[in-house]
Backbone as a chain_set.jsonl record, in Angstrom:
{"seq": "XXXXXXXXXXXXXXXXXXXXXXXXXXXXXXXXXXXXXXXXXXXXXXXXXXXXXXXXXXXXXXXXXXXXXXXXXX", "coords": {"N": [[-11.039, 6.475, -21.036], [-7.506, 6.115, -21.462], [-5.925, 3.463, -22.163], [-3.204, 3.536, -21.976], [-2.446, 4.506, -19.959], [-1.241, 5.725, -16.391], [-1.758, 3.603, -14.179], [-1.381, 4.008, -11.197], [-0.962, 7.248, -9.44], [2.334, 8.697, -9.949], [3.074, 10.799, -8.311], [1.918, 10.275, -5.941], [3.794, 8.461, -5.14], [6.31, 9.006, -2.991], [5.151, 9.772, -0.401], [3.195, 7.419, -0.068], [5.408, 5.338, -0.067], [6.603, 6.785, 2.329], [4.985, 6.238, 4.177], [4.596, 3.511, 4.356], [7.646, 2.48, 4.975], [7.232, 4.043, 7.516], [5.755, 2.094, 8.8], [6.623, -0.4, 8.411], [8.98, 0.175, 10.427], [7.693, 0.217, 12.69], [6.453, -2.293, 12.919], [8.184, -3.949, 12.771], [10.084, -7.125, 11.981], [7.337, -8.119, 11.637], [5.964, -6.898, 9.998], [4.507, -7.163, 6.759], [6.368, -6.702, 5.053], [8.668, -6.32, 5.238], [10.365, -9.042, 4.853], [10.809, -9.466, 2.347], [11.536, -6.983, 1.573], [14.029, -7.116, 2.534], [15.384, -9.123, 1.898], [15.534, -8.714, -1.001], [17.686, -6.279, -0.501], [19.544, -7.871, 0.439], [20.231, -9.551, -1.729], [20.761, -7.975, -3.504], [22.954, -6.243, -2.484], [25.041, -8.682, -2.668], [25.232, -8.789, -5.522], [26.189, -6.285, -5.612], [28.415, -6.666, -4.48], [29.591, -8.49, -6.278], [30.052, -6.799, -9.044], [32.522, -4.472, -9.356], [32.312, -2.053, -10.023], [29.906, -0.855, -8.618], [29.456, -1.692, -5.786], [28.868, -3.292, -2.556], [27.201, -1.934, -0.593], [25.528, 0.174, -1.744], [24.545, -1.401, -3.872], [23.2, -3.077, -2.144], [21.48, -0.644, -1.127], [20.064, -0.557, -3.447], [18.825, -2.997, -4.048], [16.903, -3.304, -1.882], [15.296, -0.764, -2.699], [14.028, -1.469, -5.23], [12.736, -3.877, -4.347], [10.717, -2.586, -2.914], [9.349, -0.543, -4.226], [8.065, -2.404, -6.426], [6.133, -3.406, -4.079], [4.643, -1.185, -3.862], [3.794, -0.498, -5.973], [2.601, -2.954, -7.655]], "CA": [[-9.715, 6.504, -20.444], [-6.551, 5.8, -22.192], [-5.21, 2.206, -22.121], [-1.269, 3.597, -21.407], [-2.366, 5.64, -18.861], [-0.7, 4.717, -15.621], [-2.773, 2.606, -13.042], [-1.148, 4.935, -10.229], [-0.079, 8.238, -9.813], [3.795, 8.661, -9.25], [3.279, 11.777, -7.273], [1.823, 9.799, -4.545], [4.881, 7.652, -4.44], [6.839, 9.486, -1.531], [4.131, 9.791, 0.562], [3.222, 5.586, 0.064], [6.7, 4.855, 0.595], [7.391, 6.821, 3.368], [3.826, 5.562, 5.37], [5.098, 1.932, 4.386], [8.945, 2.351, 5.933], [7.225, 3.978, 8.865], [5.099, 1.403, 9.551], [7.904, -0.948, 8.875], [10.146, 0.029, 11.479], [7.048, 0.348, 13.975], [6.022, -3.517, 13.347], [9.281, -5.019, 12.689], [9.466, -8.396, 11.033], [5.738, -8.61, 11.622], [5.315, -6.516, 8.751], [4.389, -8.11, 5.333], [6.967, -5.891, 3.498], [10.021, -6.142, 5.598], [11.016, -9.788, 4.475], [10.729, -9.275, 0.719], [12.355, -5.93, 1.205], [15.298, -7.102, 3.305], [15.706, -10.568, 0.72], [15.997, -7.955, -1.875], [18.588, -5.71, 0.042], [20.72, -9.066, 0.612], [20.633, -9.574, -2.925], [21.437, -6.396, -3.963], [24.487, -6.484, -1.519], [25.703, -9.776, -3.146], [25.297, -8.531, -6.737], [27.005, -5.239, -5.721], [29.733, -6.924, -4.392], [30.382, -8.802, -7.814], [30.086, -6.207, -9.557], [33.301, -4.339, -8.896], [31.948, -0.665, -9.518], [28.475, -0.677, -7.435], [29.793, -2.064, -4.169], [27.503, -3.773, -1.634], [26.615, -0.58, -0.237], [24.671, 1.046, -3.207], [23.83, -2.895, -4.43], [21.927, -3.241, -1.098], [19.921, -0.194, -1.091], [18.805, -0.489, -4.968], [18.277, -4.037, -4.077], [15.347, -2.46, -1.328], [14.458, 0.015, -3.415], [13.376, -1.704, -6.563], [11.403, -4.731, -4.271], [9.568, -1.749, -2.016], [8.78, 0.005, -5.331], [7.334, -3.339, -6.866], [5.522, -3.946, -3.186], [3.815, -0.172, -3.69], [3.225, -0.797, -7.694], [2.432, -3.917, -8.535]], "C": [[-8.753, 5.731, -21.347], [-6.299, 4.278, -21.703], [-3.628, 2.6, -21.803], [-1.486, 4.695, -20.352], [-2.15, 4.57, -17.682], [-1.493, 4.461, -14.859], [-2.624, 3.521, -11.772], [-0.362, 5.933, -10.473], [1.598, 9.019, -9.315], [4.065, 9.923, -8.363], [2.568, 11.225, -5.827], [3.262, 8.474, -4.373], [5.914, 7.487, -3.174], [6.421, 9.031, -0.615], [3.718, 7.975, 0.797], [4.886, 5.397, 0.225], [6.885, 5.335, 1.744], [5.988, 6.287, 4.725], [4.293, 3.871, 5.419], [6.202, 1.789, 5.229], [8.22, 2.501, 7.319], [6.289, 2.751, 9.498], [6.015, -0.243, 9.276], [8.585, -1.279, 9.685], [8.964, 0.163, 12.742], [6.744, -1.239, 14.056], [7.513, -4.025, 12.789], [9.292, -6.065, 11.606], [8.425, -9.304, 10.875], [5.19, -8.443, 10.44], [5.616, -6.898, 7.317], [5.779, -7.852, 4.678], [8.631, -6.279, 3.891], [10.607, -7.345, 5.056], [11.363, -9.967, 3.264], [11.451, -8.253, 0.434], [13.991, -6.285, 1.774], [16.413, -8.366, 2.067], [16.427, -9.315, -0.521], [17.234, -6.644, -1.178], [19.517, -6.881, -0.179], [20.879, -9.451, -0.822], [21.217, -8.47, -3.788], [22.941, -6.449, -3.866], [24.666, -7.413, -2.243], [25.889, -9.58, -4.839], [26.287, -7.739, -6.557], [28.475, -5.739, -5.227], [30.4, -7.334, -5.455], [30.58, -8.264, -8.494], [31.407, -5.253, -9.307], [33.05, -2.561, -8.999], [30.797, -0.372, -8.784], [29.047, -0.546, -5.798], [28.769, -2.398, -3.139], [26.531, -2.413, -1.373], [25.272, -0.173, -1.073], [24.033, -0.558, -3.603], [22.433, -2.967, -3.207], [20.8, -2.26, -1.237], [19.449, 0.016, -2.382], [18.567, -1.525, -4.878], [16.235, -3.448, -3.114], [14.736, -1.719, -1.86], [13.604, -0.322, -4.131], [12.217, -2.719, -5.995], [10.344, -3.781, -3.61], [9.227, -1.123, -3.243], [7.461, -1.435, -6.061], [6.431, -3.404, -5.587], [4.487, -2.618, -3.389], [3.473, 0.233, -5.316], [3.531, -1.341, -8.612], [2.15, -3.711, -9.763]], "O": [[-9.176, 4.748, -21.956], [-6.641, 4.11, -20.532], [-2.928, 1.704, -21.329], [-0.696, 5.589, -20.049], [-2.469, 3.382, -17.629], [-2.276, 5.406, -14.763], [-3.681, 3.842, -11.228], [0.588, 5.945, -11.256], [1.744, 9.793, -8.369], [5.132, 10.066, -7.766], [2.746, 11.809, -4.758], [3.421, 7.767, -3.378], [6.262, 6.474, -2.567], [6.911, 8.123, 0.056], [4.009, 7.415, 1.854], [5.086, 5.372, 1.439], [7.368, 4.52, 2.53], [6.199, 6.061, 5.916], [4.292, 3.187, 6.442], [6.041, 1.086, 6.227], [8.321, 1.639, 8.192], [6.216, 2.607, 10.718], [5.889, -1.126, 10.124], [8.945, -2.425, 9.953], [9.465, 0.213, 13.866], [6.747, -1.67, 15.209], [7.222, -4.99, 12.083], [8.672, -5.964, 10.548], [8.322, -10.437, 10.405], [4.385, -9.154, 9.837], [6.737, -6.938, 6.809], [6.276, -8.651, 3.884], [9.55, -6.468, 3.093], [11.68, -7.004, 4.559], [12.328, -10.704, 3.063], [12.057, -8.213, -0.637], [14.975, -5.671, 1.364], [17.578, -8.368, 1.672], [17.625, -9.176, -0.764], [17.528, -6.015, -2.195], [20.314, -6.753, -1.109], [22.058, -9.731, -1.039], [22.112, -8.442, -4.632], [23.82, -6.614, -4.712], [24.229, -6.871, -3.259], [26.738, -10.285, -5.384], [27.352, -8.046, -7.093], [29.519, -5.203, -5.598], [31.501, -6.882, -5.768], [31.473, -8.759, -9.181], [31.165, -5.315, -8.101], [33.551, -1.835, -8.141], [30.9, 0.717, -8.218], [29.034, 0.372, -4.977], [27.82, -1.631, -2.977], [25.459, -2.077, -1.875], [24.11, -0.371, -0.72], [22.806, -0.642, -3.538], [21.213, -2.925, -3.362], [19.617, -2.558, -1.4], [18.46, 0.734, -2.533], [17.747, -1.715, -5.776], [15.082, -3.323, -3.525], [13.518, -1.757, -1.69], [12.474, 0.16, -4.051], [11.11, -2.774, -6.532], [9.157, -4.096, -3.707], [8.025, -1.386, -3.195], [6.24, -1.288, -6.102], [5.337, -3.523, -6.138], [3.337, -2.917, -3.069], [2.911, 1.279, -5.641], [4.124, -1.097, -9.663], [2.006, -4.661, -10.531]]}, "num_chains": 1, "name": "protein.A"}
């Protein structure tokens, strides 16, 4: 096996993301992911606001995006 071959395969990425959100919004802030994902939303938002073309909006959800991506490949 190759050494640059990737560790996981990005066609299961959907599918792991969208079993993670749903089980997300079924346990609340029980679940591991939501405080790391929400930290990174609130940072997002606070970047995108400084930034004067992003805007919180769009800052927030690539702030969630990029830590739930890191939380589903480490």
């Amino acid at each position: 096996m190759d050494e640059k071959d990737p560790k996981h395969q990005d066609h299961d990425l959907l599918p792991d993301a969208q079993a993670e959100l749903k089980s997300m919004m079924k346990e609340g802030v029980h679940h591991p992911s939501t405080k790391p994902v929400l930290t990174g939303a609130a940072i997002g938002a606070v970047a995108g606001w400084v930034l004067p073309v992003v805007g919180p909006i769009i800052g927030g959800v690539a702030g969630a995006g990029i830590v739930l991506y890191k939380r589903l490949r480490p």
